[in-house]
N, C-alpha and C positions, 0 to 999 in steps of 0.2 A: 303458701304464704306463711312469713315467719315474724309472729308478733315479739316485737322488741321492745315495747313498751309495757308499764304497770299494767297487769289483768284488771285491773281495778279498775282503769283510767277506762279501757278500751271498752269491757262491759260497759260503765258509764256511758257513753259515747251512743254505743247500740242502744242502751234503751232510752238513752235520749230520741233518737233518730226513731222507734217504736212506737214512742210516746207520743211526738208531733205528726204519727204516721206519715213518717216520708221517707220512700224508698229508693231514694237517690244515693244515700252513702251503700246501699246495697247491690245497688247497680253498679257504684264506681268498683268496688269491691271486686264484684265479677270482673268488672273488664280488664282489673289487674292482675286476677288471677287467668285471666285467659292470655296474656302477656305472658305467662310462665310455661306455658304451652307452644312457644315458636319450636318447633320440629329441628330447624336448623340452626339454632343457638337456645335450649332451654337455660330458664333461671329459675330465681327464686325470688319473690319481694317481700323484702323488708319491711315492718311499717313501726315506725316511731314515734312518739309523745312530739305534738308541736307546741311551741308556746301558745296559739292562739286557742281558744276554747274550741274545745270538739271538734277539733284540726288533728290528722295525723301528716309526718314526713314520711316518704319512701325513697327507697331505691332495689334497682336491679341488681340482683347480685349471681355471677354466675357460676359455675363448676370450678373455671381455673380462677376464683377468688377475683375476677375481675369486676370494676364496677361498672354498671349500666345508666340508663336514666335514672333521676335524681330529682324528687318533686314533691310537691304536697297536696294531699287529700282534704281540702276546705271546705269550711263549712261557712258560708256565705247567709248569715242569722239578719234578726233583725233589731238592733242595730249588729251591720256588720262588721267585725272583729279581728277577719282574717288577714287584713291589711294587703290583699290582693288588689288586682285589676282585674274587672270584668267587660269584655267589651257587647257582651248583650246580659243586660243586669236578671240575675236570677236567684231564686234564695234555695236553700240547699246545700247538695256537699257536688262538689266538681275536683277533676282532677283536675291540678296546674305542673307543669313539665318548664 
């Protein structure tokens, strides 16, 4: 995983997520990085500063520079921010594709 955004931002982020102990941006985390691990197409993802508070963007990005899925890492607060659609309401960080 290749952080593209402010270290600052993204620290920020983690200890937010530490603070209200909830280990759901740490699970989306894992499942992205285990996405980097398909055998018969590896990549690498990306993760980027979103506008919304303690949101990041991704994307797939592969060996011959091509792009993959393309989505973002939400953090669904309360009130929430992320300006998503959730069709089973949950608070936390989910990945959206």
């Amino acid at each position: 995983m290749k952080i593209m955004c402010d270290q600052k931002y993204y620290d920020k982020v983690m200890q937010y997520a530490t603070s209200i102990h909830d280990m759901s941006l740490q699970n989306c985390l894992n499942r992205l990085k285990e996405w980097e691990k398909n055998p018969n197409y590896p990549c690498e993802i990306e993760l980027y500063h979103d506008r919304a508070p303690y949101c990041f963007g991704f994307v797939q990005r592969y060996p011959d520079d091509k792009q993959g899925i393309a989505g973002g890492l939400l953090y669904h607060g309360s009130p929430d921010e992320s300006f998503a659609v959730q069709l089973t309401p949950f608070k936390g960080w989910q990945i959206h594709t």
